[in-house]
N, C-alpha and C positions, 0 to 999 in steps of 0.2 A: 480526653484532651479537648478544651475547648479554643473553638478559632476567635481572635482576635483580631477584630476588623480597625482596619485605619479608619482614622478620625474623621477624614473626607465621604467617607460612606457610612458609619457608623450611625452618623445623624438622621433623624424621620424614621419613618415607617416602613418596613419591605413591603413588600406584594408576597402572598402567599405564594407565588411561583419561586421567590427567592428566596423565602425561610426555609423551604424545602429544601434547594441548595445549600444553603449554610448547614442545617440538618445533616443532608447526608454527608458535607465535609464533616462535622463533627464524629459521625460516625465510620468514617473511612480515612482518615487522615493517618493513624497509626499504621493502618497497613500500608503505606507509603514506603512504610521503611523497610517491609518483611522482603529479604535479600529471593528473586528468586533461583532457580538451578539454573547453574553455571550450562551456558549453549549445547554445548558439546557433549551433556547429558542428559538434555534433553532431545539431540540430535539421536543420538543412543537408544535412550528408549522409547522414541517413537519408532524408530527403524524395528525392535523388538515388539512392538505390538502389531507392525505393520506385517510382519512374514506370518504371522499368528492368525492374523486379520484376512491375509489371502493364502492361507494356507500352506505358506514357502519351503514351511519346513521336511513335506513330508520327501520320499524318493521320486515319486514320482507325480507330475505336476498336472490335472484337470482329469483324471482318467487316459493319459496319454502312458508311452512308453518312455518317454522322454523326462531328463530332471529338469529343474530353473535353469543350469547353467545352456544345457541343449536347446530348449523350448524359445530363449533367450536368443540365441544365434537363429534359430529355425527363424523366428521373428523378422530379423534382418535380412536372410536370406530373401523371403518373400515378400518383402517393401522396398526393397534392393537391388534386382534384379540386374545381374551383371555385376557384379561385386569381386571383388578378389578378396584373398584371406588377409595382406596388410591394409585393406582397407577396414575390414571387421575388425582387425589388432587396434585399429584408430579411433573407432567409433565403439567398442567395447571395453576400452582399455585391457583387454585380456591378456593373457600369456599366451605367447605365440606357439610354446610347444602344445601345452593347452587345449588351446585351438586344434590343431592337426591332429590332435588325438581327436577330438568330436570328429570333425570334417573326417576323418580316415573312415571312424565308424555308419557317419552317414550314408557314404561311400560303400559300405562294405553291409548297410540297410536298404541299399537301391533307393536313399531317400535327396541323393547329390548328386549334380549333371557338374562335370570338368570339361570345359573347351579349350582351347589354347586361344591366346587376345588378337586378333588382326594384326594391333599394333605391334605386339613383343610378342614372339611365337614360346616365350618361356613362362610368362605368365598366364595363371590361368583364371579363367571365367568362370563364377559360380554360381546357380541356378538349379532350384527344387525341380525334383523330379514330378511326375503326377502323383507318386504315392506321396512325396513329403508336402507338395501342396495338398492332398488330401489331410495329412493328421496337422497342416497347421490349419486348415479350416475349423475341425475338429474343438481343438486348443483356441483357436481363437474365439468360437462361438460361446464353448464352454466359460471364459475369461470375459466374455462381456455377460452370461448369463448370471456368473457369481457375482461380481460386480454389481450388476444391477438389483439382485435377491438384497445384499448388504448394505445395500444406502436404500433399500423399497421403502425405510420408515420413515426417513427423511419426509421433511414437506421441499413440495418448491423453492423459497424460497434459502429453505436449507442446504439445498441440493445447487445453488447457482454459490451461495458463500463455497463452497465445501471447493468447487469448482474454482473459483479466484482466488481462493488463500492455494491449491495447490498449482495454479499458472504462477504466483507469484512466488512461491519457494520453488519450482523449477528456473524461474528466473536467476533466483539471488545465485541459486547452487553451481546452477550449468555455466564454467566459466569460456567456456568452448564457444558457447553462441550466445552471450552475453553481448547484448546491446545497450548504448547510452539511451537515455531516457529522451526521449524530443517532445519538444510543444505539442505536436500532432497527436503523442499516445496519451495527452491528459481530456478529459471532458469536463468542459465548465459550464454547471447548471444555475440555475437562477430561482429554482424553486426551493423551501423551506422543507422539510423533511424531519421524521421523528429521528433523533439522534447528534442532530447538527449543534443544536444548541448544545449540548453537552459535549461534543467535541471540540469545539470554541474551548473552553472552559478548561477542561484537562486540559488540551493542545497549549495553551498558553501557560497555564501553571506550568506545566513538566520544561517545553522549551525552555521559557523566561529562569526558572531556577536553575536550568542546567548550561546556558550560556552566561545568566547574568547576574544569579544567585540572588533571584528577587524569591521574598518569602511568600506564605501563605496566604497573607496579605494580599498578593497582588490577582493571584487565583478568586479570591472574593469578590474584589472590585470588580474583576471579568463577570464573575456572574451576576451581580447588579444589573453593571451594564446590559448583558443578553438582556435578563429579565424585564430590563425596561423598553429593548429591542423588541421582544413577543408580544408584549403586553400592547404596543404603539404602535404593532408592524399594518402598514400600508401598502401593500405591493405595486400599486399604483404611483406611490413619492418614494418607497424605500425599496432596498436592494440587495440580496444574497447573491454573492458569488460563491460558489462550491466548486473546487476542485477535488476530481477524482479520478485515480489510475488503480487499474485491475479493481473496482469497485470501493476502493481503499479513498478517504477524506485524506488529500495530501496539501490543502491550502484553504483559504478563505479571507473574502474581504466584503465589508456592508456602509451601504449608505444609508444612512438614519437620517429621517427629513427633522428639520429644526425650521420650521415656517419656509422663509424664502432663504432659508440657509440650508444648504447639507452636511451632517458630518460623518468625515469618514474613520473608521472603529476596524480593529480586529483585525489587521491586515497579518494573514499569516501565511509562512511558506514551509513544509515539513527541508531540512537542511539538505537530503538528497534531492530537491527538485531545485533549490535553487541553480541560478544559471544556466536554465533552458530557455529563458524567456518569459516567463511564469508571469514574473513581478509586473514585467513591462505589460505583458498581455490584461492582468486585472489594472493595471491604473487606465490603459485605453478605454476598456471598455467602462469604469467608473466614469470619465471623462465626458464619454457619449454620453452615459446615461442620465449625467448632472448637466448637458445642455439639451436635449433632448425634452426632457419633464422642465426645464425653463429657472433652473434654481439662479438667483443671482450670487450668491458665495456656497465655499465650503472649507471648513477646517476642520482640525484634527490637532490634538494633543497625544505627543510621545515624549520621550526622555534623550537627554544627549550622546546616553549610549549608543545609538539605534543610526547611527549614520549611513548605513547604505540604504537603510530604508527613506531617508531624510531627502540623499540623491533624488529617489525617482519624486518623492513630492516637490522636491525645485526645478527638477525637468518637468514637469508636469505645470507648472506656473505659481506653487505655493512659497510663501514668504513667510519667512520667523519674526513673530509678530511678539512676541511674547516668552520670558523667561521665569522662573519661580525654581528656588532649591525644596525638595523635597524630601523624607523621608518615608513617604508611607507604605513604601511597600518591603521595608526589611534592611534599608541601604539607605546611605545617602546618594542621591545624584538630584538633576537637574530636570524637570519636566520644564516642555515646550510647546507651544503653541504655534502651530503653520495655518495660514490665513489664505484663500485665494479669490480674491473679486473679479466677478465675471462681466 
């Protein structure tokens, strides 16, 4: 399949940094379409490599006497201390008869202490013995030594991903202690980094087509654009914003110097961050940074789609200067020009 570039970029010469891009769209574009497995079996079988993976399956769990489901409660017990059994029914989701079958047996391994609660003399208090805190010692060393033998291959940097992709599916999962997202949990860097550029790029293609059904086309143009971002970058007159939570690219915006003008490009927000603050937060800090380095203008072309983005460039001081119908990215609409003299 080959990509077909709008007629606004088509024209001149790339930079070999951007035939590469085109390249590799040419060569990756079909797979765009290949459907992949539905969530929910993927959810599946990772859960079945994972019990494989820490050994879940067998009876009995690290050399202990104990299975998953005991070893599991033992766990609680000793990070708990003073627990009752509806609060383990709460925090394990278990079966409460369940339960008291373990707990009886514990009880009946001298490996559970029952007290009656100060507060309510009917409920009871529950607390490892010295022998149950012996074997969850036991268990737990053994549990951090497999663990650690099983990612040994990893390099560092392996081992810190491996780390934020599984903070960040205990996030999505755990609706229990599922928190909103805040401005505070994002970190916004300013330095260029391998990867960035090509996130731009996808980020825009995938969003734009799936809010606005801009074509492939419009993914192109993005990569031009970078391409002539690298190729011209000044860090001294230009500017990366990167935003990232749990080590994940979840925004971006840059000022690209154009003499005593700035223009601003690539303002993106992944759709779950929006309305935290996000938006406001990068045109602030754009703002500083475009009077600060002394620019007397800056503008930015988008399309009439794009209206809330449009909001913060008119709170910010920018004026639509400029109209033009367009089709080059797959669609008709309207491209715009916002203007702001300082």
């Amino acid at each position: 399949m080959r990509v077909n570039l709008p007629s606004r970029i088509a024209s001149g010469k790339y930079s070999c940094f951007c035939q590469l891009y085109f390249l590799f769209f040419e060569k990756t574009v079909q797979l765009r379409f290949i459907m992949a497995l539905p969530v929910t079996q993927q959810v599946r079988s990772f859960s079945r490599f994972y019990t494989n993976f820490l050994g879940l399956l067998n009876n009995q769990i690290l050399d202990s006497p104990l299975s998953l489901s005991e070893s599991r409660i033992l766990y609680e017990l000793a990070k708990n201390e003073g627990t009752t059994s509806n609060q383990l029914v709460a925090t394990l989701s278990i079966d409460k008869g369940y339960l008291s079958r373990i707990l009886k047996k514990f009880e009946k391994e001298k490996l559970l202490l029952k007290v009656p609660s100060v507060q309510d003399k009917r409920v009871r208090i529950l607390s490892l013995s010295a022998k149950g805190e012996k074997i969850f010692r036991h268990i737990n060393e053994k549990s951090e030594q497999q663990v650690a033998e099983r990612i040994g291959h990893l390099t560092e940097d392996a081992k810190h991903e491996l780390g934020t992709i599984l903070q960040k599916t205990e996030r999505l999962l755990d609706t229990q202690r599922a928190q909103p997202i805040t401005l505070e949990d994002i970190v916004i860097r300013t330095d260029l980094r391998p990867g960035d550029v090509g996130f731009v790029i996808m980020a825009h293609g995938e969003l734009y087509q799936k809010e606005y059904q801009y074509g492939i086309n419009f993914e192109t143009y993005v990569a031009k654009g970078m391409a002539e971002f690298y190729e011209r970058y000044d860090p001294d007159r230009s500017r990366v914003w990167v935003c990232e939570h749990l080590g994940r690219r979840v925004g971006f915006l840059l000022l690209m110097a154009r003499g005593n003008a700035a223009q601003l490009r690539y303002f993106f927000l992944s759709p779950e961050y929006r309305g935290v603050g996000l938006g406001k937060k990068l045109m602030q800090l754009y703002m500083d940074f475009l009077r600060e380095k002394g620019y007397l203008s800056s503008y930015l072309w988008t399309t009439h789609e794009l209206f809330t983005a449009a909001s913060l460039y008119k709170r910010a001081g920018f004026k639509l200067v400029e109209e033009m119908p367009s089709n080059a990215f797959g669609k008709v609409l309207t491209e715009q020009k916002y203007e702001l003299i300082l």
